[in-house]
N, CA, C and O atoms as a Maestro MAE file, in Angstrom:
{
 s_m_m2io_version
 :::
 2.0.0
}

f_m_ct {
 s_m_title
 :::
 protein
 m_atom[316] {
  # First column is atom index #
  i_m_mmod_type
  r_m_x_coord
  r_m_y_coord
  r_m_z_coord
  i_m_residue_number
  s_m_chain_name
  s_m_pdb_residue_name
  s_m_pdb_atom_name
  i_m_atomic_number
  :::
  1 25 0.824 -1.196 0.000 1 A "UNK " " N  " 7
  2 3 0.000 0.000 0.000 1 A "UNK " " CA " 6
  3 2 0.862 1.251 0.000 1 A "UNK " " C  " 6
  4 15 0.449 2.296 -0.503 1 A "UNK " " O  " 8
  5 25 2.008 1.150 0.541 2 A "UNK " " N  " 7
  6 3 2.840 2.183 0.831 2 A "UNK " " CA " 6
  7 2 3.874 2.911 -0.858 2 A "UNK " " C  " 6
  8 15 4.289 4.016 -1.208 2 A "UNK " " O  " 8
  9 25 3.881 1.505 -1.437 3 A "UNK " " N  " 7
  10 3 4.169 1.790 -2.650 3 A "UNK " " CA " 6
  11 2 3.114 2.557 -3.787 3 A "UNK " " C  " 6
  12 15 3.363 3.520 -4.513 3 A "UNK " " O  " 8
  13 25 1.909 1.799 -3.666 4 A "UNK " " N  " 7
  14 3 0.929 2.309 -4.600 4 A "UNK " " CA " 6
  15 2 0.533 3.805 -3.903 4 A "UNK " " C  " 6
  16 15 0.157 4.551 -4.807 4 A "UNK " " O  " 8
  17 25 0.490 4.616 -2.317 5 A "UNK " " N  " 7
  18 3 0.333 5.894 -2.199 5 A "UNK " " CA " 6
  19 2 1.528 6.649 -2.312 5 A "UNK " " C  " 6
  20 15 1.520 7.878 -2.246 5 A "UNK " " O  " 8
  21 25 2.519 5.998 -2.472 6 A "UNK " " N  " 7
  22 3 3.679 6.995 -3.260 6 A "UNK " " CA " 6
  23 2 3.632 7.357 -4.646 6 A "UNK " " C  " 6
  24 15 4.079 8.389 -5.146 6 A "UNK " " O  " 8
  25 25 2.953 6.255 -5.309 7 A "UNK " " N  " 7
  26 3 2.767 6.360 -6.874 7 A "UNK " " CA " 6
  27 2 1.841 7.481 -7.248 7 A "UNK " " C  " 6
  28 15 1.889 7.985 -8.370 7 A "UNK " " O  " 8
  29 25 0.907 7.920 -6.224 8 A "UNK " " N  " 7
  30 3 -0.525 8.336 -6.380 8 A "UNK " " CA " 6
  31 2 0.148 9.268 -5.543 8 A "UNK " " C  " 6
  32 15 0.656 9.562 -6.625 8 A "UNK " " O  " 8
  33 25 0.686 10.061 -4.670 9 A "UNK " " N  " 7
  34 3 1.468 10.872 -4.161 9 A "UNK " " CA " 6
  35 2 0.447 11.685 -2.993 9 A "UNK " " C  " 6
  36 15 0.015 12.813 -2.759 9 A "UNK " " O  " 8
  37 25 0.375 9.955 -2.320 10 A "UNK " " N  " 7
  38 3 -0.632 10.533 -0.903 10 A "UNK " " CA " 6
  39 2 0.504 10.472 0.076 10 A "UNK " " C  " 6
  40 15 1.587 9.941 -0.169 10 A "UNK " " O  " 8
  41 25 0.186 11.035 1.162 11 A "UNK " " N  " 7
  42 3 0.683 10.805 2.181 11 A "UNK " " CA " 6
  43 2 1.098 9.836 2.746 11 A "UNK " " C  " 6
  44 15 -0.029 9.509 3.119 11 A "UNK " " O  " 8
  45 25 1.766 9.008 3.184 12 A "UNK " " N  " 7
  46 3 1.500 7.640 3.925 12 A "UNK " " CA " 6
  47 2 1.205 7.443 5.232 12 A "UNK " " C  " 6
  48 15 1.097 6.375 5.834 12 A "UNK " " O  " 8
  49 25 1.117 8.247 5.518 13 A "UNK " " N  " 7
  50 3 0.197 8.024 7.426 13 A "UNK " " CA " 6
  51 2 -1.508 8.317 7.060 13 A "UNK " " C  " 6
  52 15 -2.353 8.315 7.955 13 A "UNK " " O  " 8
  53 25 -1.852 8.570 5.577 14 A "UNK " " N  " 7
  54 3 -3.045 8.796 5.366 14 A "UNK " " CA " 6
  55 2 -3.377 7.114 4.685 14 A "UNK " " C  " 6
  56 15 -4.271 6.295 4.897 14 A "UNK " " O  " 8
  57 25 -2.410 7.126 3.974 15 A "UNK " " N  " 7
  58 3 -2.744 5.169 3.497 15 A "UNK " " CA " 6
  59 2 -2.361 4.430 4.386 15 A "UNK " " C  " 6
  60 15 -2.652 3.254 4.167 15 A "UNK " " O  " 8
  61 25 -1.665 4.666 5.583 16 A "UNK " " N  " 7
  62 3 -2.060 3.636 6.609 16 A "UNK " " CA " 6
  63 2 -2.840 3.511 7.372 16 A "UNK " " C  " 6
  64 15 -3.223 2.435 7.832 16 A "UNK " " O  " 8
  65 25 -3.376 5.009 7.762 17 A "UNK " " N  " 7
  66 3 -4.473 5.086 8.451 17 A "UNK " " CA " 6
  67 2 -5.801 4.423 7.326 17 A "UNK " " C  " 6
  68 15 -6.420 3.512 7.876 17 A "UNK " " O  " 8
  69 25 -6.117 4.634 6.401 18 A "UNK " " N  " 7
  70 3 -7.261 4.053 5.464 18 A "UNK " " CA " 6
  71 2 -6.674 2.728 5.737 18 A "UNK " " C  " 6
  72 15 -7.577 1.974 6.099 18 A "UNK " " O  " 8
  73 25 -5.549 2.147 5.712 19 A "UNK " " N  " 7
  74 3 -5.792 0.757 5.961 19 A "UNK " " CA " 6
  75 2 -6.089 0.275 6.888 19 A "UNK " " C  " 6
  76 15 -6.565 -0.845 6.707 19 A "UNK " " O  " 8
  77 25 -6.029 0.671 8.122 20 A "UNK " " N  " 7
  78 3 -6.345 0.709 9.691 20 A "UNK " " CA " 6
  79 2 -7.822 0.495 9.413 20 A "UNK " " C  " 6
  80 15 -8.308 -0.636 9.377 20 A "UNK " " O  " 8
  81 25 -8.549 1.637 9.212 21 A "UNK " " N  " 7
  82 3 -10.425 2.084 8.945 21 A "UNK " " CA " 6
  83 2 -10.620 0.857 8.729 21 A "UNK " " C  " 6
  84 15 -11.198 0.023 9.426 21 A "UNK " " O  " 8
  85 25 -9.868 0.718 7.239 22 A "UNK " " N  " 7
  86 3 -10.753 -0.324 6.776 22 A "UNK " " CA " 6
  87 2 -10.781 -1.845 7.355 22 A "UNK " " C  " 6
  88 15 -11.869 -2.415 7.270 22 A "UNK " " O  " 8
  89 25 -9.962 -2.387 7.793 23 A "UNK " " N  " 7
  90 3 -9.747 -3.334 8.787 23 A "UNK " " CA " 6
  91 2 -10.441 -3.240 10.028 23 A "UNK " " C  " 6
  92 15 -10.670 -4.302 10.607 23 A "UNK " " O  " 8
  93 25 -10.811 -2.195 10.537 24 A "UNK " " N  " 7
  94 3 -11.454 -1.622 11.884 24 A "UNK " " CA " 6
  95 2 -12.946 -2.113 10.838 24 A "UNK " " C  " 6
  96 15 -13.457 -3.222 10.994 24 A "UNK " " O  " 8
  97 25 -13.348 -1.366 10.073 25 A "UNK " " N  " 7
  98 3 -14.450 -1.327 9.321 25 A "UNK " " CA " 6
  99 2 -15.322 -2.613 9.137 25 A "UNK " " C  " 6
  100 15 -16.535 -2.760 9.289 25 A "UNK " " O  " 8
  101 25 -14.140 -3.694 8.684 26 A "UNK " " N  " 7
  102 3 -14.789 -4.539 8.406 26 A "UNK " " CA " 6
  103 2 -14.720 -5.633 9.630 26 A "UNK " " C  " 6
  104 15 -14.901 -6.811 9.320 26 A "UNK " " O  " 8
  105 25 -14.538 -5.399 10.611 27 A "UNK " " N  " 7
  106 3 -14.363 -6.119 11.618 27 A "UNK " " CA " 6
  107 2 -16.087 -5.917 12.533 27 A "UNK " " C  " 6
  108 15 -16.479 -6.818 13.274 27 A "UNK " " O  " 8
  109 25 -16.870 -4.714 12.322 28 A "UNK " " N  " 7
  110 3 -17.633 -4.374 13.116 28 A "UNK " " CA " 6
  111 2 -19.112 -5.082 12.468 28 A "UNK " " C  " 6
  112 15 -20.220 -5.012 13.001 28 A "UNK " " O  " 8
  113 25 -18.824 -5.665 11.369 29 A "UNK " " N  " 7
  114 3 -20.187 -6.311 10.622 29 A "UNK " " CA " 6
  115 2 -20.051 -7.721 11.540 29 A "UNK " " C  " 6
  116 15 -21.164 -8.117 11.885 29 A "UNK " " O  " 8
  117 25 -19.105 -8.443 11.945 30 A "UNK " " N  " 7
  118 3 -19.410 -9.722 13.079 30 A "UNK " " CA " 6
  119 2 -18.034 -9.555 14.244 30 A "UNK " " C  " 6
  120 15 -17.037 -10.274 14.178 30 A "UNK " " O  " 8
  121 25 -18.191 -8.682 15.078 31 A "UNK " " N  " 7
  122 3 -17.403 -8.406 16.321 31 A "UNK " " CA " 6
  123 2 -16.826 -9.593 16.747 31 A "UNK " " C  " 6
  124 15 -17.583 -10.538 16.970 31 A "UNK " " O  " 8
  125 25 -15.194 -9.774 16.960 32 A "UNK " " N  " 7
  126 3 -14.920 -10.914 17.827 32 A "UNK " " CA " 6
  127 2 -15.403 -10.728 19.170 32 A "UNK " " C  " 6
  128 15 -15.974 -11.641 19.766 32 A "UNK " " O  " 8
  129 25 -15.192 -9.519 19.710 33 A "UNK " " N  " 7
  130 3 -15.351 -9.445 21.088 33 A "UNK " " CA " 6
  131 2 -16.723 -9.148 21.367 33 A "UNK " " C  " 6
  132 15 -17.118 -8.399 22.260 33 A "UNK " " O  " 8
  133 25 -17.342 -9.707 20.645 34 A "UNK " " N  " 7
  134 3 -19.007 -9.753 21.039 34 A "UNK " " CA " 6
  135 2 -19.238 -11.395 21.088 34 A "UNK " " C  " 6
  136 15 -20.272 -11.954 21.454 34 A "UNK " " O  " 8
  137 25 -18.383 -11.839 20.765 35 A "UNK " " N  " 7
  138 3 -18.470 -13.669 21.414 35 A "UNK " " CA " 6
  139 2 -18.643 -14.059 22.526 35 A "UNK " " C  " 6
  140 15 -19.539 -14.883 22.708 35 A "UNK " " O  " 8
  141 25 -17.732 -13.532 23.788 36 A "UNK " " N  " 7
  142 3 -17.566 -14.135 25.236 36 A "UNK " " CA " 6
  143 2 -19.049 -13.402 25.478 36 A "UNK " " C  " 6
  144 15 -19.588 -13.972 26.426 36 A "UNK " " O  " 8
  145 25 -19.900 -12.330 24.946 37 A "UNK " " N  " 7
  146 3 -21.103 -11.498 25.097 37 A "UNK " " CA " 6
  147 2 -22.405 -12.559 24.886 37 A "UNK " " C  " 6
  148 15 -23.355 -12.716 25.653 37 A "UNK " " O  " 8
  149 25 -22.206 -13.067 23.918 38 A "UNK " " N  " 7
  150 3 -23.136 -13.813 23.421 38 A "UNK " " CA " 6
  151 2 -23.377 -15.044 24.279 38 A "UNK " " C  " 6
  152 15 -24.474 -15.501 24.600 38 A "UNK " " O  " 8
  153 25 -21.746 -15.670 24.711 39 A "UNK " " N  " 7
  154 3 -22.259 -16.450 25.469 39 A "UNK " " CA " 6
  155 2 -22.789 -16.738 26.797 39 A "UNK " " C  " 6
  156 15 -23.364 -17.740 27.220 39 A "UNK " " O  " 8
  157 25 -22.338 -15.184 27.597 40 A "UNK " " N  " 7
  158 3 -22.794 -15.253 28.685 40 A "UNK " " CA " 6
  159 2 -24.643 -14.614 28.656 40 A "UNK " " C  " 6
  160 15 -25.473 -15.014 29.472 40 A "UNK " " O  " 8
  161 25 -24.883 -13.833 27.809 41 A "UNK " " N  " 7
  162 3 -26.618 -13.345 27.738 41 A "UNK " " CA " 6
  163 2 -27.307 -14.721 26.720 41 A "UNK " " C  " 6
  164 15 -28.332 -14.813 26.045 41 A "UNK " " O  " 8
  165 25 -25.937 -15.860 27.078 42 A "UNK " " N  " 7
  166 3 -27.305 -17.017 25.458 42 A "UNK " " CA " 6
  167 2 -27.863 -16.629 24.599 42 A "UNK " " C  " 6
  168 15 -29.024 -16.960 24.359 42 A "UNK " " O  " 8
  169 25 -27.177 -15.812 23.896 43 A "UNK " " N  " 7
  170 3 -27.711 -15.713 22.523 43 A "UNK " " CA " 6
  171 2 -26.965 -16.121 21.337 43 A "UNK " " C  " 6
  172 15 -25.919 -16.628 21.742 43 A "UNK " " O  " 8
  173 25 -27.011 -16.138 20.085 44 A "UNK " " N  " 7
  174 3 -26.596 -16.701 18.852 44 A "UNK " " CA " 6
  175 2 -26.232 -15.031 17.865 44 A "UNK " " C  " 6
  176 15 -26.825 -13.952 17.847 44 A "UNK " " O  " 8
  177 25 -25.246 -15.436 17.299 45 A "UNK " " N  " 7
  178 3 -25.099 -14.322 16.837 45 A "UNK " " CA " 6
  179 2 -25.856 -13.729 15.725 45 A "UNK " " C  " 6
  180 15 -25.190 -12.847 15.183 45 A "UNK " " O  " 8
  181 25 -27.000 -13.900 15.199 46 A "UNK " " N  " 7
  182 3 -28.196 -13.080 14.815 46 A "UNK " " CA " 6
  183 2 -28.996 -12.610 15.040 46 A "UNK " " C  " 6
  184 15 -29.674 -11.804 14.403 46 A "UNK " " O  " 8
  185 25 -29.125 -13.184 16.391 47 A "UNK " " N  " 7
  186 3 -29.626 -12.005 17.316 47 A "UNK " " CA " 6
  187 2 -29.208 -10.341 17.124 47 A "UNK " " C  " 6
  188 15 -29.937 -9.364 16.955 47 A "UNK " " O  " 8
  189 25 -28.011 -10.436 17.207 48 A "UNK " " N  " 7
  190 3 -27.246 -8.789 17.186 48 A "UNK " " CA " 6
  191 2 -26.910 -8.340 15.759 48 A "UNK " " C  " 6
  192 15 -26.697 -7.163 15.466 48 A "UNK " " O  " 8
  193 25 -26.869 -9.601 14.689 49 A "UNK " " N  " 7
  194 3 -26.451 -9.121 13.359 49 A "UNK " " CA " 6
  195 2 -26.760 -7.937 12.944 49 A "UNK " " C  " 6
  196 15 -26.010 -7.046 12.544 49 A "UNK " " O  " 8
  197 25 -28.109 -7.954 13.069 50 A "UNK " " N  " 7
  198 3 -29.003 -6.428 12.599 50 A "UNK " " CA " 6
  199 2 -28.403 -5.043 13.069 50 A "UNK " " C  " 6
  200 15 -28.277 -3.931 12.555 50 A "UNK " " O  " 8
  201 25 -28.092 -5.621 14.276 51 A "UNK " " N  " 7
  202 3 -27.332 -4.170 14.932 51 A "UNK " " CA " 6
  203 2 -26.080 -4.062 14.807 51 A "UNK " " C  " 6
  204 15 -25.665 -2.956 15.155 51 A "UNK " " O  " 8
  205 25 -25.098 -4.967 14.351 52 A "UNK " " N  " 7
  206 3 -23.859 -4.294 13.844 52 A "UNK " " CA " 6
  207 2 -23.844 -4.117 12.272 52 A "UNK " " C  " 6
  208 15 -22.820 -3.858 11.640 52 A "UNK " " O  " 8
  209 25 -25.007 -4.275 11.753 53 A "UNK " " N  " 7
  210 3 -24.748 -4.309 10.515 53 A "UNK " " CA " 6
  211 2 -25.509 -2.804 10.074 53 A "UNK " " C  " 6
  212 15 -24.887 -2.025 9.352 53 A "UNK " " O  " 8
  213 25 -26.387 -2.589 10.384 54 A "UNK " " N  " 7
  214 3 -26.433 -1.100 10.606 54 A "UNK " " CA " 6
  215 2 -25.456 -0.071 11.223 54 A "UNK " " C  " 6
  216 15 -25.584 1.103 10.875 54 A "UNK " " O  " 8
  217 25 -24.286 -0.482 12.298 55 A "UNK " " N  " 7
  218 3 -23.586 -0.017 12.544 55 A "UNK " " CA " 6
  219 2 -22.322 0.066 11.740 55 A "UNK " " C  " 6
  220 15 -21.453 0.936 11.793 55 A "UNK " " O  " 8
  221 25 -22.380 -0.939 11.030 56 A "UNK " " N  " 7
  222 3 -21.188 -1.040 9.739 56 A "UNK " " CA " 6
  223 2 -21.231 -0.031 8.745 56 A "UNK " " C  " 6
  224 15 -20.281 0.667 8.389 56 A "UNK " " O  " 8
  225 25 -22.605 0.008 8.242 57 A "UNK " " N  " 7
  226 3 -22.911 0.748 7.106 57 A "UNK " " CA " 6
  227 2 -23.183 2.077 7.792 57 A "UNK " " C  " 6
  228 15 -23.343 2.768 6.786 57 A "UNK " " O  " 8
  229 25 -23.306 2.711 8.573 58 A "UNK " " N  " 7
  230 3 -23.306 3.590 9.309 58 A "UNK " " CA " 6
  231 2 -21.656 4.326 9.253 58 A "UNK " " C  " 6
  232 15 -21.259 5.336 8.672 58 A "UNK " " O  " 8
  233 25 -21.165 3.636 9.853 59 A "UNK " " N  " 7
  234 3 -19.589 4.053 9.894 59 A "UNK " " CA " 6
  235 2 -18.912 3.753 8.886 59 A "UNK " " C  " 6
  236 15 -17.779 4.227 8.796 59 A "UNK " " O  " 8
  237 25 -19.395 2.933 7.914 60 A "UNK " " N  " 7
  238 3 -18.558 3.352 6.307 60 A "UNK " " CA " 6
  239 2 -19.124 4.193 6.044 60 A "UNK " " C  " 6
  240 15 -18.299 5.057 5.747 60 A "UNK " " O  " 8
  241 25 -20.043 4.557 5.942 61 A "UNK " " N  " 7
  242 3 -20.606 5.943 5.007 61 A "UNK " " CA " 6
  243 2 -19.672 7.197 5.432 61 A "UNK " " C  " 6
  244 15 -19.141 8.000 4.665 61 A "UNK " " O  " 8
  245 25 -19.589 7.156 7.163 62 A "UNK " " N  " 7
  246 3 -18.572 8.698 7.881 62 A "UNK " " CA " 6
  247 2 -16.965 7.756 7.385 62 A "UNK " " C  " 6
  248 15 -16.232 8.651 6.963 62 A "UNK " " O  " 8
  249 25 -16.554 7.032 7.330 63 A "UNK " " N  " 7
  250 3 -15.549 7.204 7.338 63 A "UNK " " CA " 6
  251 2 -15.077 7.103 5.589 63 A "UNK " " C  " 6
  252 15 -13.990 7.587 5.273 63 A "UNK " " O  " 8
  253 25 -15.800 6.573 4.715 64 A "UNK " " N  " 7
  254 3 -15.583 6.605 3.092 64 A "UNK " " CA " 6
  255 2 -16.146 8.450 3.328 64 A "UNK " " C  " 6
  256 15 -15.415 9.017 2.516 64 A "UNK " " O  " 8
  257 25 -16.705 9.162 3.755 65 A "UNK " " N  " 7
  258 3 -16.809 10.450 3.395 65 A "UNK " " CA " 6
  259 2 -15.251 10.858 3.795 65 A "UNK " " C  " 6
  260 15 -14.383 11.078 2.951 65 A "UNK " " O  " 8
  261 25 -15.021 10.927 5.416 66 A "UNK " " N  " 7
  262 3 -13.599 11.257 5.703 66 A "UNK " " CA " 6
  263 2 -12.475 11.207 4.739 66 A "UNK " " C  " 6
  264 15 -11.758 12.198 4.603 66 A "UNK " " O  " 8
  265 25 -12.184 9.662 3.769 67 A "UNK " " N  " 7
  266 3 -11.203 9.566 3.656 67 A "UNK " " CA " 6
  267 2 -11.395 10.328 2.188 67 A "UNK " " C  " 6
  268 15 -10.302 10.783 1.850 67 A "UNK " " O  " 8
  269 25 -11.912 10.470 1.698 68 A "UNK " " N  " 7
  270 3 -12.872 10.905 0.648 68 A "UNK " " CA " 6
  271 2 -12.214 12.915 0.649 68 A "UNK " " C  " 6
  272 15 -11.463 13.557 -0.086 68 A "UNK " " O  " 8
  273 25 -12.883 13.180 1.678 69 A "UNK " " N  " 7
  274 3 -12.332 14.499 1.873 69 A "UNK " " CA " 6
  275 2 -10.917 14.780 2.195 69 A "UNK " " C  " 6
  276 15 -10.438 15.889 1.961 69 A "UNK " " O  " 8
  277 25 -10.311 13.938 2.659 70 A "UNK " " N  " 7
  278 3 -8.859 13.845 2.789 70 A "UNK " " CA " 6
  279 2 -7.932 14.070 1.812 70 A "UNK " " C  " 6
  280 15 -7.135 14.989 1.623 70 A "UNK " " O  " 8
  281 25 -8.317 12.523 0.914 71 A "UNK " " N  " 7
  282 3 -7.653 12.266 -0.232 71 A "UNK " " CA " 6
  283 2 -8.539 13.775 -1.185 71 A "UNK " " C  " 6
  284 15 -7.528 14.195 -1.748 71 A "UNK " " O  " 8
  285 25 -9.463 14.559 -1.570 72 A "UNK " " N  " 7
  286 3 -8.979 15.334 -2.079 72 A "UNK " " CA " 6
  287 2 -8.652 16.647 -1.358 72 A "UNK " " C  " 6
  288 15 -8.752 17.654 -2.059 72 A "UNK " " O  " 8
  289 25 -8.325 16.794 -0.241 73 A "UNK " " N  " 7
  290 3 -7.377 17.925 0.351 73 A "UNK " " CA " 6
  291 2 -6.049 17.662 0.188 73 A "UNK " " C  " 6
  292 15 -5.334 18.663 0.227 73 A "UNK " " O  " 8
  293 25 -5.493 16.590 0.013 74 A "UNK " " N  " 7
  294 3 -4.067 16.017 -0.719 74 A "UNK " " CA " 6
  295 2 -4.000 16.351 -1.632 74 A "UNK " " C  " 6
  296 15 -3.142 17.167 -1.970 74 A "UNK " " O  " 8
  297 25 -5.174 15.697 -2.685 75 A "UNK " " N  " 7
  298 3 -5.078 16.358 -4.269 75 A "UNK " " CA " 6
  299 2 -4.697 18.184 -4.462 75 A "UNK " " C  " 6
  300 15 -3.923 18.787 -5.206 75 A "UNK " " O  " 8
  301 25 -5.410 18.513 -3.675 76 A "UNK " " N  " 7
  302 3 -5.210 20.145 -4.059 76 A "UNK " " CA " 6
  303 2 -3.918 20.775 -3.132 76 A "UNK " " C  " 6
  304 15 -3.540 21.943 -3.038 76 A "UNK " " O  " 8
  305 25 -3.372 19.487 -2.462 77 A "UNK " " N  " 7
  306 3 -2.298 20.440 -1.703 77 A "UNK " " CA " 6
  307 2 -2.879 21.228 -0.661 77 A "UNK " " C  " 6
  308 15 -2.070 22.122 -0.408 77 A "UNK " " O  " 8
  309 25 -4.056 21.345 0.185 78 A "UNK " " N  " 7
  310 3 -4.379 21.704 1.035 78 A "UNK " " CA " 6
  311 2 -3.987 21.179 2.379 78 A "UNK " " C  " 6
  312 15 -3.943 21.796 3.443 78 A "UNK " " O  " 8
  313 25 -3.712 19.926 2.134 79 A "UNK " " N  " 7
  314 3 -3.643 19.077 3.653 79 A "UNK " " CA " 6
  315 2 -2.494 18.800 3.791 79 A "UNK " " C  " 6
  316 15 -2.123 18.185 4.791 79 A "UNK " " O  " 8
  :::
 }
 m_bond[315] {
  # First column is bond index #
  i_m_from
  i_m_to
  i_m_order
  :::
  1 1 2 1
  2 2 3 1
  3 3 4 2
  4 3 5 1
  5 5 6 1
  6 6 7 1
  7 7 8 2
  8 7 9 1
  9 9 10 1
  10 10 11 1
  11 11 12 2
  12 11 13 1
  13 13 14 1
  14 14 15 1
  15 15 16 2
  16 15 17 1
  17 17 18 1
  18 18 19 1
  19 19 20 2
  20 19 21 1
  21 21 22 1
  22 22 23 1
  23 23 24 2
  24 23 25 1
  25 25 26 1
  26 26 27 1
  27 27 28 2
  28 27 29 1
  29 29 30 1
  30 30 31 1
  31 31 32 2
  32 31 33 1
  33 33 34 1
  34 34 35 1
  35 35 36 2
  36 35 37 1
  37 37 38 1
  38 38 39 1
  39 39 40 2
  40 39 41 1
  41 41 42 1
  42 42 43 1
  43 43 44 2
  44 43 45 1
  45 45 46 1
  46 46 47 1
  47 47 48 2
  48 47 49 1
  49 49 50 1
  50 50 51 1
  51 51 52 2
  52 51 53 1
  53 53 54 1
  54 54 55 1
  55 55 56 2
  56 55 57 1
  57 57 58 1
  58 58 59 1
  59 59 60 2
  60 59 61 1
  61 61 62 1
  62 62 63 1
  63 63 64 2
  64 63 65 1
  65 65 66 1
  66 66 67 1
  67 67 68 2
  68 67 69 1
  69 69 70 1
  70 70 71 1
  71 71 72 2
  72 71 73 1
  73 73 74 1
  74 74 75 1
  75 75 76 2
  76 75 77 1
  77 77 78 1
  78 78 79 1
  79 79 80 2
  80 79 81 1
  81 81 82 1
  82 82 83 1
  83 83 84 2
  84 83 85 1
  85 85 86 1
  86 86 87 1
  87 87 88 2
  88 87 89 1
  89 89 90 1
  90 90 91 1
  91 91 92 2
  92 91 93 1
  93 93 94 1
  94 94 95 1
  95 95 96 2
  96 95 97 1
  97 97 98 1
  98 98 99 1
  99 99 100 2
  100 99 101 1
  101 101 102 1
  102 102 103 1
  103 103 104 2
  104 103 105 1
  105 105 106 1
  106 106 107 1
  107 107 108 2
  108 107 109 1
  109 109 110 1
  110 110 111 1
  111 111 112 2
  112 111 113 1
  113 113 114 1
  114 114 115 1
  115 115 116 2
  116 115 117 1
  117 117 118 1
  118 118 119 1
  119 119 120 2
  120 119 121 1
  121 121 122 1
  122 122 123 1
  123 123 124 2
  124 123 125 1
  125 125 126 1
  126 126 127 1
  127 127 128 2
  128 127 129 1
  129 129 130 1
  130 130 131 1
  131 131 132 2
  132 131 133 1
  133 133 134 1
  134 134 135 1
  135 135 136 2
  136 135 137 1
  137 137 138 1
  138 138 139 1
  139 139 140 2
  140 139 141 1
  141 141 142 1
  142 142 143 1
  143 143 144 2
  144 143 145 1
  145 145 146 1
  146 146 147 1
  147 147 148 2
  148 147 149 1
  149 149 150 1
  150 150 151 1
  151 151 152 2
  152 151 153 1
  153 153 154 1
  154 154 155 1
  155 155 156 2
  156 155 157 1
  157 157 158 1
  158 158 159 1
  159 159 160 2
  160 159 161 1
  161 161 162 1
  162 162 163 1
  163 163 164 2
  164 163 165 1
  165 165 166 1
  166 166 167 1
  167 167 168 2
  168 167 169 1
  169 169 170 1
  170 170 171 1
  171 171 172 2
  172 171 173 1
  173 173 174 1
  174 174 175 1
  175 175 176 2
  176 175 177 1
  177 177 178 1
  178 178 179 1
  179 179 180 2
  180 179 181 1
  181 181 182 1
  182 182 183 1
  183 183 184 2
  184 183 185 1
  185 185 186 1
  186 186 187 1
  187 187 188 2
  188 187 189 1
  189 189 190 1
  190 190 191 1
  191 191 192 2
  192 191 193 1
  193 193 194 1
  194 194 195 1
  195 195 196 2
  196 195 197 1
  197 197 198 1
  198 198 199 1
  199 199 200 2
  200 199 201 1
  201 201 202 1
  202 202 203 1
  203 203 204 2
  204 203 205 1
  205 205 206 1
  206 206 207 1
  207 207 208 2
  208 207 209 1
  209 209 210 1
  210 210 211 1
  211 211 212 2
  212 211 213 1
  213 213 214 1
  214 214 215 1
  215 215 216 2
  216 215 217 1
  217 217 218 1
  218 218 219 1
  219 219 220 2
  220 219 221 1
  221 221 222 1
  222 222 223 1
  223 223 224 2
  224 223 225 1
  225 225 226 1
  226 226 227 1
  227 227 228 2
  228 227 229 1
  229 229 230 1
  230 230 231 1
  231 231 232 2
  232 231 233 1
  233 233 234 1
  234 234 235 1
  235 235 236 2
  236 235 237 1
  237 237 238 1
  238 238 239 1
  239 239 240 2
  240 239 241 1
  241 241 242 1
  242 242 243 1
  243 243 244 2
  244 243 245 1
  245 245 246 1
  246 246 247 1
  247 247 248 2
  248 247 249 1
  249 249 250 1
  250 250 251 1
  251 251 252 2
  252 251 253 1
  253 253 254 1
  254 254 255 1
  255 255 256 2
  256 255 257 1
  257 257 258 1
  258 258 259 1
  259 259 260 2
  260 259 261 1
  261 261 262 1
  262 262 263 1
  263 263 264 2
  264 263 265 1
  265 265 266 1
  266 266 267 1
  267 267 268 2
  268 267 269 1
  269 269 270 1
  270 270 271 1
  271 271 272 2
  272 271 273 1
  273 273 274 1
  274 274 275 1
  275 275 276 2
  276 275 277 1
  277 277 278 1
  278 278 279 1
  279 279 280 2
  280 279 281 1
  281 281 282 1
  282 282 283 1
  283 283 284 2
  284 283 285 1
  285 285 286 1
  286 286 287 1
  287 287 288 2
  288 287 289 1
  289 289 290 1
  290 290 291 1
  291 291 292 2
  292 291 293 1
  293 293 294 1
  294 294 295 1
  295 295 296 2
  296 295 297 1
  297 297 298 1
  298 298 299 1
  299 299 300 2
  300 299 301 1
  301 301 302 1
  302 302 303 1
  303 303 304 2
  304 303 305 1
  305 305 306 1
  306 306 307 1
  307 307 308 2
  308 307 309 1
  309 309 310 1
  310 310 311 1
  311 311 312 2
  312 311 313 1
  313 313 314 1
  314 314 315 1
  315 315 316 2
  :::
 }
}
């Protein structure tokens, strides 16, 4: 990644951080640490699906806007 935002002439604490998000990002559609949760309230994990999955698409939308506005405050040399 570090190669391809040099090519594209981003920052690289901005393409590591987008790689961070997105790893964070996609981790919140089935939480590990909502396991030891599940098993102590007995539930199955579709029970909660609905609610991290609204919370997924929720927080991609703010954070694809963020990186979105970023990457073009780079473009123009603003940031």
């Amino acid at each position: 990644m570090l190669d391809a935002a040099a090519q594209l002439g981003v920052d690289p604490a901005v393409a590591i951080m987008a790689v961070a998000y997105g790893d964070q990002w996609r981790n919140m559609i089935q939480p590990f640490w909502a396991l030891p949760l599940l098993a102590i309230a007995d539930l199955k994990m579709r029970d909660i699906l609905g609610y991290t999955t609204v919370t997924f698409i929720a927080s991609g939308l703010v954070f694809g806007a963020t990186l979105l506005l970023i990457g073009a405050g780079q473009a123009t040399g603003a940031g």
